[in-house]
C-alpha positions as CSV (number, residue, x, y, z in Angstrom):
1,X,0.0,0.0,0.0
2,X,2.9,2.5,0.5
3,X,3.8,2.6,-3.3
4,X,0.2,3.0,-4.4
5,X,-0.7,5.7,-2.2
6,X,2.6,7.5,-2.1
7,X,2.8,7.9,-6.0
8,X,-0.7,9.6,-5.5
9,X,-0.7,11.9,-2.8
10,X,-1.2,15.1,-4.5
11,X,-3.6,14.0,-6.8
12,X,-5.4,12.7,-3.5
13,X,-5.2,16.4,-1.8
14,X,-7.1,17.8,-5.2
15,X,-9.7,15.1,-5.1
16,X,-9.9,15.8,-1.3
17,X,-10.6,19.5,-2.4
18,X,-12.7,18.9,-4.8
19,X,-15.4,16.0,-3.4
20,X,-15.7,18.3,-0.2
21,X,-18.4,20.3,-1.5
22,X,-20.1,17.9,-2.6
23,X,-20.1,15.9,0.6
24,X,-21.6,19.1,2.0
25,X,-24.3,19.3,-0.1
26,X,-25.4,16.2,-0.2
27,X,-24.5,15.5,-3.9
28,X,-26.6,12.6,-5.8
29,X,-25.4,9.5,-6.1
30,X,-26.1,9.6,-9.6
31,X,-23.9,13.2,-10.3
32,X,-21.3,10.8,-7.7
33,X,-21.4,8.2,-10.4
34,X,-20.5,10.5,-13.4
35,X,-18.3,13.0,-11.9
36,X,-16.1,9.7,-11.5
37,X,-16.7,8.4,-14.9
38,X,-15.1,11.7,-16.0
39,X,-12.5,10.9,-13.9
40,X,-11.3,7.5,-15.0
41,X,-11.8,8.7,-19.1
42,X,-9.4,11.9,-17.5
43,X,-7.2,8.7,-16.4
44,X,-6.9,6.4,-19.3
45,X,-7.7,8.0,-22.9
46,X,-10.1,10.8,-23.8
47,X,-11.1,8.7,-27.0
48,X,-13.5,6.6,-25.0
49,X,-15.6,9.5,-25.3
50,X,-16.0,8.3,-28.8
51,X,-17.8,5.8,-28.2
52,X,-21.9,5.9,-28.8
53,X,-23.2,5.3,-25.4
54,X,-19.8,5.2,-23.0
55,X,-21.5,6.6,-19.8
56,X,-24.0,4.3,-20.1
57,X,-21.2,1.6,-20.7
58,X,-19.3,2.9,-17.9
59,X,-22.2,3.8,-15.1
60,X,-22.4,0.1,-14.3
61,X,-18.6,-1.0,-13.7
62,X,-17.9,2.4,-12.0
63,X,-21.1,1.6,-9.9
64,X,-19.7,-1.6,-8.6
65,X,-16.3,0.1,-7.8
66,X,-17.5,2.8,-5.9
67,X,-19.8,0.0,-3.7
68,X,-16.8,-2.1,-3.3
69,X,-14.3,1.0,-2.5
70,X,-17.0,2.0,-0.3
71,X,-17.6,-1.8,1.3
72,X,-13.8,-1.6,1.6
73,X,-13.4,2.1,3.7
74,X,-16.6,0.8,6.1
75,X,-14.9,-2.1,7.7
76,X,-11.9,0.5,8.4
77,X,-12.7,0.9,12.3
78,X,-13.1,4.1,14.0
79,X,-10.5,6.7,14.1
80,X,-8.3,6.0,17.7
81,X,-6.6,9.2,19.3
82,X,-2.7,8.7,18.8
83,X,-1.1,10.7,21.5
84,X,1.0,10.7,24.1
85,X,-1.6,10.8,26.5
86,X,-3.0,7.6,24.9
87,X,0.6,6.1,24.4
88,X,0.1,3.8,28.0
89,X,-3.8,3.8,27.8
90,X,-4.6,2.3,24.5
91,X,-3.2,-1.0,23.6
92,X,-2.6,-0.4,19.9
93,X,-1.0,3.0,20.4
94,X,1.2,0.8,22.5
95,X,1.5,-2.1,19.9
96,X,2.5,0.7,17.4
97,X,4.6,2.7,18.3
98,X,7.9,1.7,20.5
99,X,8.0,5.1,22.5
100,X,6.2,8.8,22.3
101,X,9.0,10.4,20.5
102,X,8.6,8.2,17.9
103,X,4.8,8.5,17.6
104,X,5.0,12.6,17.5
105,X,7.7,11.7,14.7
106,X,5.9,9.9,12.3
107,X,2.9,12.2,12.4
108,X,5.3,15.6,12.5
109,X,7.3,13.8,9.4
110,X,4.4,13.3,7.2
111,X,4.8,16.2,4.4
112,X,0.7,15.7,3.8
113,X,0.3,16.1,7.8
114,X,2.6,19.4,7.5
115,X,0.8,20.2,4.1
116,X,-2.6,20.1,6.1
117,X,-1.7,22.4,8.9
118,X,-0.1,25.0,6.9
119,X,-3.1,25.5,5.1
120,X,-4.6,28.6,6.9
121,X,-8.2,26.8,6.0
122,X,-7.6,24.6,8.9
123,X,-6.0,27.2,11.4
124,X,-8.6,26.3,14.1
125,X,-8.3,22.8,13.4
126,X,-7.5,20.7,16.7
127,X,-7.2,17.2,16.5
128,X,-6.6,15.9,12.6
129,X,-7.9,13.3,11.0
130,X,-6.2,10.4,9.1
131,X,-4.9,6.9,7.8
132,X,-1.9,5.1,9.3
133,X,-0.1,2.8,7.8
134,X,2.3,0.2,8.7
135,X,4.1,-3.1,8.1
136,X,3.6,-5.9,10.5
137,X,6.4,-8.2,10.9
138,X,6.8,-11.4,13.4
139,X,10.7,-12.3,14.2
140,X,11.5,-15.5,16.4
141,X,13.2,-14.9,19.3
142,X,14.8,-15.9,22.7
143,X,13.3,-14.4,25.9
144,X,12.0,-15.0,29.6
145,X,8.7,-16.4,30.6
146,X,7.0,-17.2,33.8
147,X,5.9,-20.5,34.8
148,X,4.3,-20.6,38.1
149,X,6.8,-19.2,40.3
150,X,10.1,-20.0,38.2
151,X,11.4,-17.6,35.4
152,X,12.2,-19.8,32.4
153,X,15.5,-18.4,30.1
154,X,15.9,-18.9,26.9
155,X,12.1,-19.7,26.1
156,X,11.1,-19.5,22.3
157,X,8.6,-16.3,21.5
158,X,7.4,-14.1,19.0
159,X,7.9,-10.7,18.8
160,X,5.8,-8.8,16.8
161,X,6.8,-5.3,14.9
162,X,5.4,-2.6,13.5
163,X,7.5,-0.6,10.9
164,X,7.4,2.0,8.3
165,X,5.1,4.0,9.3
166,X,2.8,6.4,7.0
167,X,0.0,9.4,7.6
168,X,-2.2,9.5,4.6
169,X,-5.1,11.8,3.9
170,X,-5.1,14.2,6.8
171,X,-8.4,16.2,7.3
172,X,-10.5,18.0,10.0
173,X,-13.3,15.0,10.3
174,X,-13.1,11.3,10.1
175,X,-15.8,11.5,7.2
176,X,-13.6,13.5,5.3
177,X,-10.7,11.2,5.5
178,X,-12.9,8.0,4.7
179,X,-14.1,10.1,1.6
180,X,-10.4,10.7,0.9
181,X,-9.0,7.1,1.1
182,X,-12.2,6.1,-1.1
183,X,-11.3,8.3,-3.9
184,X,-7.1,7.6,-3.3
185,X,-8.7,3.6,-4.2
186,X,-10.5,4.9,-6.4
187,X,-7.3,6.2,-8.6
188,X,-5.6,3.4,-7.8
189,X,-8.0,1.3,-10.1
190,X,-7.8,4.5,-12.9
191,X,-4.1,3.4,-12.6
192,X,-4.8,0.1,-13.2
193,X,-6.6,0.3,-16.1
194,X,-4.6,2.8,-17.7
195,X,-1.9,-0.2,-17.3
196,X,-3.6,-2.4,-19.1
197,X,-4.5,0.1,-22.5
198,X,-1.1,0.7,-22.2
199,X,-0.2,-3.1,-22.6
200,X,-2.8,-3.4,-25.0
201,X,-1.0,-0.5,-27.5
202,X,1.9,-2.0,-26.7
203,X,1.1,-5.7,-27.7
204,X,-0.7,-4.6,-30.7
205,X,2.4,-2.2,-32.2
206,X,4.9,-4.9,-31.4
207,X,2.9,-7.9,-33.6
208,X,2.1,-5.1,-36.4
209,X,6.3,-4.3,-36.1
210,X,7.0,-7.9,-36.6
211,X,4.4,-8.5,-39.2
212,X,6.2,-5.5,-41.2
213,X,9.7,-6.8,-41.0
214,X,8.3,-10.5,-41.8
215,X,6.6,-9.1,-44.8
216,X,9.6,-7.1,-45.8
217,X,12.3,-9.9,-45.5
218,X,9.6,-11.8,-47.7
219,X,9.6,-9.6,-50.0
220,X,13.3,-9.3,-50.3
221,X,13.7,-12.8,-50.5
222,X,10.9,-13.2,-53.4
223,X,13.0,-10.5,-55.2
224,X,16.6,-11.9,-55.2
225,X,14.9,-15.3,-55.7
226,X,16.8,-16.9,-52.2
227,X,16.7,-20.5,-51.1
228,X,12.9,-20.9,-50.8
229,X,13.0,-23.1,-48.0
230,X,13.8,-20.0,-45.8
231,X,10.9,-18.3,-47.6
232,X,8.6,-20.6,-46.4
233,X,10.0,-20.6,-42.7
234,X,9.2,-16.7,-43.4
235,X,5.8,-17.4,-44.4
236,X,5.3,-20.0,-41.4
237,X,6.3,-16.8,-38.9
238,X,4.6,-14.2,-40.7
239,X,1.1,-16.7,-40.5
240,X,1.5,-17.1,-37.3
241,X,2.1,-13.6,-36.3
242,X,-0.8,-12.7,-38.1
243,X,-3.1,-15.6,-36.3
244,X,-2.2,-14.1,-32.5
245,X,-3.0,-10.6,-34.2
246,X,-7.1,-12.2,-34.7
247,X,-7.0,-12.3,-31.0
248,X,-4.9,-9.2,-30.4
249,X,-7.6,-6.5,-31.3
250,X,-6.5,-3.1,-32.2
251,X,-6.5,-0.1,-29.3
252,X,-9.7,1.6,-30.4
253,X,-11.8,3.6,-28.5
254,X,-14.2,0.8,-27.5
255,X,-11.4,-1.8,-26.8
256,X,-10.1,0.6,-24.4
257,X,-13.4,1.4,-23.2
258,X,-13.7,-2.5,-22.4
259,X,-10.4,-2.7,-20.9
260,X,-11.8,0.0,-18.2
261,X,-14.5,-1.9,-17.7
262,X,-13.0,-5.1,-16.5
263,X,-11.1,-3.3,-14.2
264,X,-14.0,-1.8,-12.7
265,X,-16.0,-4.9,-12.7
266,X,-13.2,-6.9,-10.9
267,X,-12.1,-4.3,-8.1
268,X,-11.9,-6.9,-5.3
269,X,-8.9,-8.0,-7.9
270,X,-7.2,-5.0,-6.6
271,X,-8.0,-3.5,-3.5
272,X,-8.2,-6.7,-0.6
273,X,-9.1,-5.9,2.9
274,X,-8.4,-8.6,5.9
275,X,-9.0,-8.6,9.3
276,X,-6.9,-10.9,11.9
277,X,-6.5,-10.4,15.9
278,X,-3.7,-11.3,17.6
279,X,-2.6,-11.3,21.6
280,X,0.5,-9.5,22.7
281,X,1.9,-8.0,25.9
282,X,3.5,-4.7,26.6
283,X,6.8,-5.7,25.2
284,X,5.3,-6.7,22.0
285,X,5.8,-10.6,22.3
286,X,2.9,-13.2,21.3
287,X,0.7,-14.3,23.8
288,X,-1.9,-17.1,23.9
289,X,-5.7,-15.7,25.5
290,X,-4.9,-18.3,28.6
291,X,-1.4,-17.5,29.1
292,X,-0.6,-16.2,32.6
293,X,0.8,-12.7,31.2
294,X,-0.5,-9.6,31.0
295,X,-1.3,-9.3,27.5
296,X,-4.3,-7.4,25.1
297,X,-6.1,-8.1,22.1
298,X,-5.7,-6.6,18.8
299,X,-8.0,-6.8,16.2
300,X,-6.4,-5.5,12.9
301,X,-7.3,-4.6,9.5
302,X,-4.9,-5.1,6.5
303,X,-5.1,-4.3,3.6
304,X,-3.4,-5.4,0.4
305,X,-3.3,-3.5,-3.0
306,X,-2.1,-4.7,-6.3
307,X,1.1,-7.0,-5.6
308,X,1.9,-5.1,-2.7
309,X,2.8,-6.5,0.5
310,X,-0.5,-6.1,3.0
311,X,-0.1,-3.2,5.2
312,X,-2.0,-2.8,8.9
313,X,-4.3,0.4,8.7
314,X,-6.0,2.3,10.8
315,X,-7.9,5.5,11.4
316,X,-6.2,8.2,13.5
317,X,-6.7,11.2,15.8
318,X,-3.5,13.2,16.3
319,X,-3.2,16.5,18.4
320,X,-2.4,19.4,16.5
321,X,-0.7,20.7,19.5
322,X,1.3,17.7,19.6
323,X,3.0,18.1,16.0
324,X,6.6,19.0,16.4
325,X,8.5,21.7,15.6
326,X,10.6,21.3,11.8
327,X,13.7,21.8,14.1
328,X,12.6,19.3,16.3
329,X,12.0,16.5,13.7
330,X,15.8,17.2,12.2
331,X,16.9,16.4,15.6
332,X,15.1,12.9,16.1
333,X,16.6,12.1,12.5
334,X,20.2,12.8,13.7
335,X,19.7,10.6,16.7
336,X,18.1,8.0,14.6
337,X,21.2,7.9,12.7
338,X,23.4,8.0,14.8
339,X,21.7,4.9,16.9
C-alpha cells in the first residue's frame, strides 16, 4: 500500500478538495457516479468518449467500484486518538509505536500532515484526522517467561513489529478522511486500467512491427529469388504472427473502453481488505488468551493492494498541539542515525 498511495498523494489532496463540497451538499449519487466516470476517461484516454453510449457503458462497472471502494473504507474501524496521552492507555498505540518520540515523529514527518496544517483553511483545526499505515512483521526470538513461580530463560517467542510507518489523507473529520481514502482507491484502479491500454498498445504495435519486418524480409527474399526453404520458414512466422494478431484487437476507442471496464467490474482483484486479531503484551511478544501474562487483544485490519505487500491500517486522531516543531524533527533524525 505504500507505493500506491505515495505515488498519488497530491492527486489525493485535489480530489480531497474537490469532493468536499459535494459531501456538503449532499450531492446525488447519480452526479457521484459521473463525476467519477469523468475521472477515469481523464485517467486512461479521452477517446473513450467516442464511443456511442460510453456513460451508459461505464455507469455500471464504475457503480460496482464505488460499492466495493466504499464496502472496503466501512470495515476501516473508528479513528483511535494517537497521543501521548493515549501512548500507556490504549493498547494499539502501545503495539505501534515503541515510544512517544517516535509516535510525534511519524505524524510531524508526514509532508501531507505538514501540508494540512499549513493550510490557513484549517488554522482552528484541533485534532486531525487520518490513515496510518504500517508493516507488521513477526521475528522469532529468545526471551524470559513465567511458569508458576520459576522464570524460564531462553524460552522461544514471538515478537511482533510494526515498521514504516505512513500518515495518509489528513483532514479536519473522520468522514472526510474515509471520503479521501475512497477516492485515493479509487485512482488506484484509474491506474490500473490505464496499465492495461497501455499493454494493449503495446502488444498490438509490437505484432504489427514484426508482421512488417516478416513481410519485408519476404519480399526481399521473393525479389533476389533466395533458397525458398527459408521463404517458407518466413511465411510460417509471418502466418503465425498474423493468427495471434485475430485475437490481439487493435486499441480503439471501445477496446479501451472494455479494458476499463474489467477493471472496474473486478475491483476486489485489486484492492483486498483482511481482518486478523492477535494477543500481545506490553513488550510486543505473542501471547496465547490463557497465558498467565499480562497481555491485550488486537483486532487489525490489513489491507493489500495490487502486488503489494498487505499493510496494517488504521484511522487516527492526532493532536495538532502535539505536532513538532521542523527543528525538532531534524533532531530525532540525527539521533536516529546516529543509533
Amino acid at each position: 500500500m505504500n507505493n500506491f498511495l505515495g505515488n498519488r498523494i497530491t492527486l489525493l489532496r485535489h480530489m480531497l478538495r474537490r469532493y468536499r463540497p459535494a459531501a456538503r451538499t449532499g450531492q446525488m449519487e447519480a452526479a457521484g457516479v459521473a463525476a467519477t466516470i469523468d475521472m477515469v476517461i481523464q485517467g486512461t484516454d479521452e477517446r473513450i468518449r467516442l464511443v456511442n453510449g460510453y456513460r451508459n457503458k461505464l455507469t455500471g462497472p464504475v457503480s460496482t467500484a464505488l460499492e466495493y471502494a466504499g464496502s472496503i473504507i466501512d470495515q476501516i474501524p473508528a479513528a483511535i486518538e494517537i497521543s501521548s496521552n493515549t501512548f500507556v492507555s490504549n493498547p494499539y498505540v502501545n503495539a505501534f509505536f515503541t515510544n512517544i518520540d517516535e509516535l510525534q515523529s511519524v505524524f510531524s514527518r508526514s509532508s501531507e500532515l505538514r501540508d494540512f496544517i499549513d493550510d490557513y483553511h484549517h488554522h482552528d483545526t484541533k485534532e486531525i484526522y487520518a490513515l496510518l499505515c504500517m508493516h507488521k512483521s513477526e521475528k522469532t526470538a529468545l526471551g524470559m517467561e513465567l511458569a508458576g513461580n520459576t522464570l524460564k530463560k531462553d524460552v522461544c517467542q514471538i515478537a511482533v513489529n510494526f515498521s514504516d510507518h505512513h500518515v495518509y489523507a489528513p483532514a479536519p473529520t473522520e468522514y472526510e478522511t474515509r471520503q479521501g481514502l475512497k477516492n485515493c482507491l479509487l485512482e488506484g484502479l484509474i491506474t490500473k486500467a490505464l496499465d492495461r491500454v497501455v499493454q494493449l498498445r503495446l502488444s498490438r504495435r509490437q505484432l504489427e512491427d514484426q508482421q512488417r519486418i516478416l513481410q519485408a524480409r519476404l519480399r526481399s527474399r521473393q525479389t533476389n529469388h533466395w533458397d525458398s526453404l527459408d521463404s517458407e520458414k518466413t511465411r510460417k512466422q509471418l502466418a503465425q504472427i498474423e493468427e495471434t494478431m485475430k485475437d490481439t484487437p487493435q486499441a480503439s476507442p471501445l477496446e479501451i473502453l472494455n479494458e476499463v471496464k474489467k477493471v472496474f467490474n473486478h475491483a476486489e482483484e485489486f484492492v483486498r481488505l483482511e481482518k486478523t486479531s492477535l494477543q500481545v503484551d506490553r513488550m510486543g511478544i505473542k501471547r496465547n488468551e490463557d497465558a498467565p501474562e499480562t497481555s491485550n487483544r488486537l483486532d487489525l485490519v490489513e489491507v493489500t493492494v495490487g502486488t503489494d505487500a498487505p499493510r496494517v491500517v488504521s484511522l487516527a486522531r492526532f493532536p495538532r498541539n502535539e505536532v513538532l516543531p521542523r527543528i525538532d524533527i531534524h533532531e530525532w533524525t540525527r539521533k536516529r542515525m546516529r543509533v
